[in-house]
N, C-alpha and C positions, 0 to 999 in steps of 0.2 A: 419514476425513472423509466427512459424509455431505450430502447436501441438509436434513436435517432440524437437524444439527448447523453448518450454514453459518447457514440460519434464527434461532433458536438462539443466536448469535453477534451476529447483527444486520444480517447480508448482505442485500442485497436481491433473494431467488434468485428470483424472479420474474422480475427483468430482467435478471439474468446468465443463465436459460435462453433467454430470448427472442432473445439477443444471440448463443445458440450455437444456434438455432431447438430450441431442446424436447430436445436432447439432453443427460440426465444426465452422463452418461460425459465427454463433449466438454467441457462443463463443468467435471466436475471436475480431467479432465485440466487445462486452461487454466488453473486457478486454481493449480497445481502449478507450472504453468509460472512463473504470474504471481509468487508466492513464490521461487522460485530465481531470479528476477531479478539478477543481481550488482550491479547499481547501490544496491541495498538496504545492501550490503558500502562500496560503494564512499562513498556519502555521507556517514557517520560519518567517516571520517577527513578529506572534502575541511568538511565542519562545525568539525571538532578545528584544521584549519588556518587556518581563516578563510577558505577556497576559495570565499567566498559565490556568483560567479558561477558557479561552477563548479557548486557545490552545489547553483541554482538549476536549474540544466539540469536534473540529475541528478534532484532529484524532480520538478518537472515531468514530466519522464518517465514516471516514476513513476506519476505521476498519471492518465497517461495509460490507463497498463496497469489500474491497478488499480480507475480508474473503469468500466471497462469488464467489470470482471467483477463490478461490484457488491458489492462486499466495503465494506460505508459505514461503517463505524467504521474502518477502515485507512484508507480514501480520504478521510476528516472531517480524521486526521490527518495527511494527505499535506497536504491542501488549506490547513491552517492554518503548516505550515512552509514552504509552498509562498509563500504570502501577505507572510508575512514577512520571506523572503528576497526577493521583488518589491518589496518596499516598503522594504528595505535596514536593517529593524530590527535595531538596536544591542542584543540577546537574548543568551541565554546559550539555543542549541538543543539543549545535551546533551540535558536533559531530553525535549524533544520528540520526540529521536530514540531514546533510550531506548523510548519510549511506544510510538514505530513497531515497535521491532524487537520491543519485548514483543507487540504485538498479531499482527502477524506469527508469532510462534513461536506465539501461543493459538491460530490457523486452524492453521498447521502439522501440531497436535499435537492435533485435533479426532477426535474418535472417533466 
C-alpha cells in the first residue's frame, strides 16, 4: 500500500496525512491498524442476527476509525449502514456489508 495507491482508491490522503502531521509511515501504519479492526469481523454476524443495536455501536465505531484516516469510499459506506441502522431500517444489510468487507480487502490488498 502506497500514498499514491490510497490516492488511487479514493482516500482522501491529504487529510489522513494532516491528521498523522505529514508523516507517510505513521499513516500508513494507522490505516493498517484501522483495517484489522475486529469489529469489522464482528458486525457481519451481529447484521446476520438482527443484533441491530448492537450492530449500530459496532460501525459507529467504525466510523469512527476510519473517518479519521480518510479512507472516503469505506467511510461513505460505513456512513450509509451506519444511517440506517440509526434510523431502524427494515433492510436486508448483507449486501451492504458485503460492500464494506469488499472494499476493505481492495485497500488491504493495495500495492
Amino acid at each position: 500500500m502506497t500514498i499514491d495507491s490510497l490516492r488511487n482508491f479514493g482516500a482522501n490522503v491529504d487529510e489522513g496525512l494532516e491528521r498523522c502531521m505529514g508523516m507517510e509511515d505513521f499513516y500508513l501504519e494507522m490505516i493498517e491498524l484501522g483495517l484489522s479492526d475486529e469489529r469489522f469481523e464482528t458486525l457481519g454476524p451481529q447484521l446476520k442476527e438482527g443484533k441491530m443495536d448492537e450492530a449500530f455501536e459496532t460501525v459507529h465505531a467504525l466510523k469512527g476509525v476510519i473517518g479519521n484516516l480518510a479512507l472516503t469510499p469505506l467511510y461513505s459506506t460505513i456512513c450509509d449502514i451506519t444511517e440506517h441502522l440509526r434510523a431502524k431500517d427494515d433492510i436486508d444489510y448483507i449486501p451492504l456489508y458485503e460492500k464494506l468487507i469488499e472494499q476493505k480487502n481492495t485497500i488491504t490488498n493495495l500495492n
